[in-house]
GUDOLUM-774286 format. One record per residue: x, y, z of N, C-alpha, C, O in turn; residue in three letters. Coordinates in steps of 0.02 Angstrom, whole numbers, padded with zeros to 5 digits, always signed. Example, Ala and Ser with C-alpha at 12.3 -4.5 7.8 and 13.67 -1.06 7.14 Angstrom:
<rs>
+00660-00284+00390+00615-00225+00390+00660-00165+00390+00712-00166+00423ALA+00642-00112+00354+00684-00053+00357+00645+00002+00394+00670+00057+00402SER
</rs>
This chain:
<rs>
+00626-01013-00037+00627-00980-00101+00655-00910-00092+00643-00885-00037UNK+00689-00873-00135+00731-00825-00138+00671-00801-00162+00627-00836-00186UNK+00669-00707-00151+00660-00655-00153+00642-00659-00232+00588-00661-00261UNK+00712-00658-00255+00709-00663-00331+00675-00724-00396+00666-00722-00457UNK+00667-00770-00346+00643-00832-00384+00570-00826-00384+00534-00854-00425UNK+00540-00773-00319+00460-00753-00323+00437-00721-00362+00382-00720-00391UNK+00524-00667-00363+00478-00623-00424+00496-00647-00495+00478-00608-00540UNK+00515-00683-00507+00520-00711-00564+00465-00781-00575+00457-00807-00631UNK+00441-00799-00531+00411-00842-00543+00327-00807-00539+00285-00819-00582UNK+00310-00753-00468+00232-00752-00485+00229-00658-00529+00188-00639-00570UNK+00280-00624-00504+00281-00566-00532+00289-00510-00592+00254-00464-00612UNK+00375-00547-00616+00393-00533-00688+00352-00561-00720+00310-00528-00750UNK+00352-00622-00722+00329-00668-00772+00242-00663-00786+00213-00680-00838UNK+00213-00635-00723+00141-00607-00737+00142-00541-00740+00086-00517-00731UNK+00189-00497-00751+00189-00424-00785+00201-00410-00822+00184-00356-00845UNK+00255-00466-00863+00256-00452-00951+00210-00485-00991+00207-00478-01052UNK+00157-00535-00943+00084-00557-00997+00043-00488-00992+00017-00452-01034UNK+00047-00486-00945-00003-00411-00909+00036-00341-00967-00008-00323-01007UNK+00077-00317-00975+00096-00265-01009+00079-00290-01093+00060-00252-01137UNK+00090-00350-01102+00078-00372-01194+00015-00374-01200-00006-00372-01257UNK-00026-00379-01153-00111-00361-01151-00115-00306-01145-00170-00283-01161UNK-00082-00274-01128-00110-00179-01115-00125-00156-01031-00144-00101-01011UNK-00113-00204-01000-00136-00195-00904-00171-00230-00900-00178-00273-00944UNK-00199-00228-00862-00262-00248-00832-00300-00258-00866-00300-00213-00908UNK-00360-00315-00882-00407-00314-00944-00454-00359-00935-00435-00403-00895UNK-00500-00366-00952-00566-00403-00920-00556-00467-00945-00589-00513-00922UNK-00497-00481-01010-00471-00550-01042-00419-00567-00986-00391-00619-01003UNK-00397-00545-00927-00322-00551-00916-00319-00626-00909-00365-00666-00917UNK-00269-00636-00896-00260-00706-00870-00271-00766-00811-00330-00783-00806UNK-00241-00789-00782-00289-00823-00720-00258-00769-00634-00279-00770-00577UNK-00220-00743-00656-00203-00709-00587-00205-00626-00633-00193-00605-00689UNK-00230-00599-00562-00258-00511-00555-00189-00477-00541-00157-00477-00488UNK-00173-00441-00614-00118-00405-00599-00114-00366-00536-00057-00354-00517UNK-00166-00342-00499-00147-00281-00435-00144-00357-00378-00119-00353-00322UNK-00172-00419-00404-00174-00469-00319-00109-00503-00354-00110-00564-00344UNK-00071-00489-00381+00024-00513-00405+00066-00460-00366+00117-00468-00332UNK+00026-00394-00382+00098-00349-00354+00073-00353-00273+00114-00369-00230UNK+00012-00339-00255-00002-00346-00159+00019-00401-00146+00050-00399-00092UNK+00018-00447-00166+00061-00519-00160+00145-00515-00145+00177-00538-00098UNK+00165-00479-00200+00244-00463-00211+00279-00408-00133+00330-00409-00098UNK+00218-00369-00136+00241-00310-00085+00214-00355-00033+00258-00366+00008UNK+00167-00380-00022+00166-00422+00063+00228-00454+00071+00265-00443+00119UNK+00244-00502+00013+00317-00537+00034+00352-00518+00048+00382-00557+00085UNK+00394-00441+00040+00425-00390+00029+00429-00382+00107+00473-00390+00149UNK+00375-00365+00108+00362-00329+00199+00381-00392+00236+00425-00376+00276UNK+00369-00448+00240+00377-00488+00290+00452-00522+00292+00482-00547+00339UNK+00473-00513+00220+00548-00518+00224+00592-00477+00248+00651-00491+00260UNK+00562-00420+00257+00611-00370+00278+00589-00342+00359+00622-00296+00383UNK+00526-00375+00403+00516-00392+00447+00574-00448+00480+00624-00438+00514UNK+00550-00497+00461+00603-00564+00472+00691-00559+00483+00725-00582+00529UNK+00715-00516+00417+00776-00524+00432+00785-00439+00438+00844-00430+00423UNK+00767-00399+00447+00803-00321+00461+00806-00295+00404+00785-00238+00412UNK+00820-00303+00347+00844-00287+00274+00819-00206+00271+00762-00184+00275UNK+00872-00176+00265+00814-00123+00243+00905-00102+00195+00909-00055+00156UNK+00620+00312-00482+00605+00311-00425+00539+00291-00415+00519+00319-00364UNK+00497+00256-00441+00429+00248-00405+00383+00212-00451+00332+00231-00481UNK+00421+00140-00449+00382+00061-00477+00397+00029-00420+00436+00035-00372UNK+00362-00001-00437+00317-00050-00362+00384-00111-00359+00405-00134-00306UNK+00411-00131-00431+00466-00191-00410+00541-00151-00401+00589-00186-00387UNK+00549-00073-00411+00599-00050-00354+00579-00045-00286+00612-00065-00238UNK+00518-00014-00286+00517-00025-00204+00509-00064-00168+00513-00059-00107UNK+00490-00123-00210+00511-00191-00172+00577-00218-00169+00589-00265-00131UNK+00622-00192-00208+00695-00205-00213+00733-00164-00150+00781-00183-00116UNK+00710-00127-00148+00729-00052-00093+00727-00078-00042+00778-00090-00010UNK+00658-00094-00017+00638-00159+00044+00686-00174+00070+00714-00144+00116UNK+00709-00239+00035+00738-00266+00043+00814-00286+00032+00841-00338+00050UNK+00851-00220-00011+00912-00185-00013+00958-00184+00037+00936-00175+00094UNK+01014-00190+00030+01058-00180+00103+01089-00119+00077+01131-00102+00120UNK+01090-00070+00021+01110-00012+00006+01100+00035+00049+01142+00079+00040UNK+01061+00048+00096+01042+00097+00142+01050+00058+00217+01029+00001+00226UNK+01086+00102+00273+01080+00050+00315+01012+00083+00365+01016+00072+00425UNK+00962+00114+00345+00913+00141+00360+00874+00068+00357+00901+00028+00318UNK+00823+00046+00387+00767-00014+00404+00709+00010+00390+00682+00051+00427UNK+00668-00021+00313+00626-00010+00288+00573-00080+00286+00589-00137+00271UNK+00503-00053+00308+00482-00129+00315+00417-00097+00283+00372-00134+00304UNK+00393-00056+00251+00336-00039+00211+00322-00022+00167+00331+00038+00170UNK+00295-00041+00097+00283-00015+00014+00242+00023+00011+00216-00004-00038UNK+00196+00083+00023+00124+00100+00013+00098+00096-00017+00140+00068-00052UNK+00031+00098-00066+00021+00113-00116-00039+00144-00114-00074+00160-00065UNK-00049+00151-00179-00122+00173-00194-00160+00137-00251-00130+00122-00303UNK-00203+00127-00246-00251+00075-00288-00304+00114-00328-00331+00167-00313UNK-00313+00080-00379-00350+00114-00420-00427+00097-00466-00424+00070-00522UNK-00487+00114-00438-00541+00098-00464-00565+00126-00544-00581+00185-00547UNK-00568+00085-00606-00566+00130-00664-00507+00185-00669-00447+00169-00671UNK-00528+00243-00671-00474+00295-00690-00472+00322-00617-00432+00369-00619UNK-00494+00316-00558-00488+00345-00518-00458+00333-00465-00489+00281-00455UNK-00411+00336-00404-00379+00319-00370-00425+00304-00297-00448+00359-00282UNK-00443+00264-00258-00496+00219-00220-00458+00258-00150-00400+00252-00132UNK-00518+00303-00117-00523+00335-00047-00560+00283+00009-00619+00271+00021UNK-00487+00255+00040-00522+00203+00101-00541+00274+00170-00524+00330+00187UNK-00586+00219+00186-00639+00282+00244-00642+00241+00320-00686+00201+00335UNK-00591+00258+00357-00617+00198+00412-00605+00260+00488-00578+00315+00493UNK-00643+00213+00541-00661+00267+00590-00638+00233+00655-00653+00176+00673UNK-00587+00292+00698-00564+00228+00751-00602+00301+00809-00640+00348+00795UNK-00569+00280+00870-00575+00318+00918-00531+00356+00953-00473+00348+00934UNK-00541+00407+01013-00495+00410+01043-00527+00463+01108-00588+00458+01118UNK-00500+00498+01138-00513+00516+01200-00479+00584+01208-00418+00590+01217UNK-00529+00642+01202-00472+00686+01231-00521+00741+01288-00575+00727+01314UNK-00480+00808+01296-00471+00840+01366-00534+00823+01409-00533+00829+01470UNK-00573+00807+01384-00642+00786+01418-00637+00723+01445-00666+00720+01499UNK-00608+00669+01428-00598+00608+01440-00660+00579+01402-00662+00517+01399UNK-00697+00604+01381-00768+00557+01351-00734+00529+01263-00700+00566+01228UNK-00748+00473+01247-00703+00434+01218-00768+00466+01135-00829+00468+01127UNK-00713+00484+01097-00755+00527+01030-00711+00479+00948-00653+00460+00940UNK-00771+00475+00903-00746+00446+00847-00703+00508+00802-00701+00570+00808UNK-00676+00468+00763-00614+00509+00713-00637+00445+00650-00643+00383+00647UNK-00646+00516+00598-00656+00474+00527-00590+00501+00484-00566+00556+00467UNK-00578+00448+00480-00484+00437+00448-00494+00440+00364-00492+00379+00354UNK-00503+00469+00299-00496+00443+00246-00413+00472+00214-00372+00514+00232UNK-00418+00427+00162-00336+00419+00134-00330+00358+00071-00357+00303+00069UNK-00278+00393+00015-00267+00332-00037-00221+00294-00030-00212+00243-00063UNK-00174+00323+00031-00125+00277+00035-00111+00207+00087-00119+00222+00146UNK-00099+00159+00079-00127+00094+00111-00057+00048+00102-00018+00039+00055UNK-00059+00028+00164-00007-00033+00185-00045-00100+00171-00105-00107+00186UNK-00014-00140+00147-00048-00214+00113-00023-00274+00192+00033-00284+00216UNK-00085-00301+00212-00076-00318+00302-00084-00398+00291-00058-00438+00330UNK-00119-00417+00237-00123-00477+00210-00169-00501+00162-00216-00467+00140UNK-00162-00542+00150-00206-00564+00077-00231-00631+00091-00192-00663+00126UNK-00290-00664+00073-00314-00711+00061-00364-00703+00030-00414-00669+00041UNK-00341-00761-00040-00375-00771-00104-00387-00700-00149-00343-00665-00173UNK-00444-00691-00152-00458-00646-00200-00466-00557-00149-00480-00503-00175UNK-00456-00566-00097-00469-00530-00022-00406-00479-00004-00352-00500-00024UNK-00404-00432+00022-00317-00402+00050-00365-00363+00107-00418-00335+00093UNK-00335-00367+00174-00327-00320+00223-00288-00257+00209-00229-00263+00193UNK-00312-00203+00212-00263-00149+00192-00269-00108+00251-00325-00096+00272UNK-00209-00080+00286-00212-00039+00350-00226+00035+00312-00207+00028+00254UNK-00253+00107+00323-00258+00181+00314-00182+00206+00330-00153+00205+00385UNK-00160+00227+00268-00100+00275+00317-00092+00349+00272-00097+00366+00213UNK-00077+00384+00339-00096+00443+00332-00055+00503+00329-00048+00506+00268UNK-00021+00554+00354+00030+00601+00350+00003+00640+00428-00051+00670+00436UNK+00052+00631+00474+00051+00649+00520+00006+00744+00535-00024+00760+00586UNK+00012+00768+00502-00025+00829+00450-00086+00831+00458-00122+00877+00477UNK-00104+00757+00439-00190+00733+00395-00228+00711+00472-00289+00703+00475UNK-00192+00704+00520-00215+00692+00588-00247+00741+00623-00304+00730+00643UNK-00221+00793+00635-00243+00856+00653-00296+00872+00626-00340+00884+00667UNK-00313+00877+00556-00356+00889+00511-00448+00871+00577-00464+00819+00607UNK-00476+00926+00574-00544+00900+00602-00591+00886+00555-00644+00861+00574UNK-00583+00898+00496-00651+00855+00421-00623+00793+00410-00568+00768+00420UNK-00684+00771+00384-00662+00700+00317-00656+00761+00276-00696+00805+00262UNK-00577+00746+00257-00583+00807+00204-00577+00758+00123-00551+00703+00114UNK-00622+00815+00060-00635+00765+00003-00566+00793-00062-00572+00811-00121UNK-00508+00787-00018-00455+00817-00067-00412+00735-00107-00406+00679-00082UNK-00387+00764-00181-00358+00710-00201-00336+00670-00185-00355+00660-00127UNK-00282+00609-00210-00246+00588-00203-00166+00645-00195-00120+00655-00155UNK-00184+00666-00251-00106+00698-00272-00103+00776-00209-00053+00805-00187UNK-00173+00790-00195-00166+00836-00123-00160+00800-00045-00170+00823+00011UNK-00145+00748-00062-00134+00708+00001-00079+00719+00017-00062+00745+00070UNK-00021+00691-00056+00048+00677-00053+00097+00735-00055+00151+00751-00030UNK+00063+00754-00087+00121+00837-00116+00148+00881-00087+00113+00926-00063UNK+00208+00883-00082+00274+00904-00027+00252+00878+00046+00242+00916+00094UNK+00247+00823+00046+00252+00791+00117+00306+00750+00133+00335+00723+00087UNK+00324+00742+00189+00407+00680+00199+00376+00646+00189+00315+00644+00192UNK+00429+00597+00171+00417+00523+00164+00416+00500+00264+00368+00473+00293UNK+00456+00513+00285+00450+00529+00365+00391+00528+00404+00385+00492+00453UNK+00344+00567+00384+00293+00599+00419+00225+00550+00402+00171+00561+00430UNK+00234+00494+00355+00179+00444+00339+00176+00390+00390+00222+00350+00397UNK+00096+00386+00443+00094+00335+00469+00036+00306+00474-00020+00327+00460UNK+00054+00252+00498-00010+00199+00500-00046+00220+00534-00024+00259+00576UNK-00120+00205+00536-00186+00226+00577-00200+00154+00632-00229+00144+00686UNK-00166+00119+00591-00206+00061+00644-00277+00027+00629-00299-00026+00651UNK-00305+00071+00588-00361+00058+00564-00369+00015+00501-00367+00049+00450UNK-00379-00050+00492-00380-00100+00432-00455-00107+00401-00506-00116+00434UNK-00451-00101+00325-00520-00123+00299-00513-00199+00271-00454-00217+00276UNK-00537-00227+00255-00550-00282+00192-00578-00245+00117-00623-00205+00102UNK-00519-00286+00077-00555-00254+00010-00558-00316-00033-00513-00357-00034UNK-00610-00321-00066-00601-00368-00113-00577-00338-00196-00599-00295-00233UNK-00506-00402-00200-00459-00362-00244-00516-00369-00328-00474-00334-00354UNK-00534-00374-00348-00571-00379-00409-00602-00315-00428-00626-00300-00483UNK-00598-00271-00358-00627-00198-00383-00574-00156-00423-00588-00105-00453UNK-00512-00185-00420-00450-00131-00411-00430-00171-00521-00438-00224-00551UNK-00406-00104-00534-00373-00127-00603-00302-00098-00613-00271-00111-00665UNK-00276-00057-00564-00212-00035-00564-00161-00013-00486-00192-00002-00434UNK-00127-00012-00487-00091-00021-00397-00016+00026-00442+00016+00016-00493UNK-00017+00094-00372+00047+00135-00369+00085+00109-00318+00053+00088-00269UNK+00155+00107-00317+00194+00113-00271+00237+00166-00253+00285+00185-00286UNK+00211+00195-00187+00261+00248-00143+00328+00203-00117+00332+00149-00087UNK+00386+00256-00147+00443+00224-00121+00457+00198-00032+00444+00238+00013UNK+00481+00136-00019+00484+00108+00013+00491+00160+00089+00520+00213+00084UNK+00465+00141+00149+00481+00189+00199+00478+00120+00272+00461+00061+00270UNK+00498+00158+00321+00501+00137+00389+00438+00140+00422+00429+00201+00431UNK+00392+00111+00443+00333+00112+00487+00342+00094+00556+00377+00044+00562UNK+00319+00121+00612+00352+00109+00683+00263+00055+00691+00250+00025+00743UNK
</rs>
């Protein structure tokens, strides 16, 4: 199946029921507008994994993806997800080791999230962060919009660190224009 026949078959076609309802809505229909677009952007990513392919709706930056307009190699959508009116702070804690060698935790939070896979009503979402936000020694409790603001698109990377979310919490999904993840 083509790229385009997905999104015409699980995406468009469930975003213009989804927009003539008003978004998201406790009537919606049988598929969860935000588990259509993490759906759309997983495919996205693994297509543009697979074959090399490489301002700010989620079905351009899935177009971008997978664009041969740039000969730059883009294999990641970010986004940010949204609980009610508020944009959803994932909190996850990895490790690491420094001048002491004694191995010390790091608490990672961030709105922006790579979609790692989905099953059923479920998405793995990896933390990604701004190379910036690393250094940082707090969980610091700043926005969304103080996360992003005048940062490269460059300087965003993955933590490595994956949560599980179950998608039924979420009623709205942003997309950050498409970028390169090493």
């Amino acid at each position: 199946m083509s790229f385009n026949e997905y999104l015409s078959e699980s995406y468009d076609y469930e975003w213009k029921d989804d927009h003539k309802k008003g978004g998201c809505s406790k009537t919606k229909h049988y598929k969860n507008c935000v588990e259509d677009v993490l759906e759309a952007i997983l495919y996205a990513q693994e297509e543009a994994e697979q074959h090399n392919d490489c301002h700010t709706s989620c079905k351009r930056s899935i177009e971008e993806l997978l664009g041969e307009k740039k000969k730059v190699k883009k294999n990641t959508v970010p986004v940010l997800l949204y609980c009610g009116c508020n944009p959803y702070k994932g909190t996850g804690v990895t490790t690491y080791t420094c001048h002491s060698k004694k191995t010390k935790f790091k608490c990672v939070n961030t709105y922006i999230f790579k979609v790692k896979d989905l099953d059923k009503k479920c998405a793995v979402l990896e933390l990604l962060v701004f190379k910036s936000d690393l250094k940082s020694e707090k969980c610091s409790k700043r926005s969304a919009c103080d996360q992003v603001d005048h940062k490269s698109l460059d300087d965003l990377v993955g933590t490595g660190i994956c949560i599980n979310v179950d998608l039924s919490c979420f009623c709205a999904v942003t997309c950050l224009p498409a970028v390169y993840l090493c």
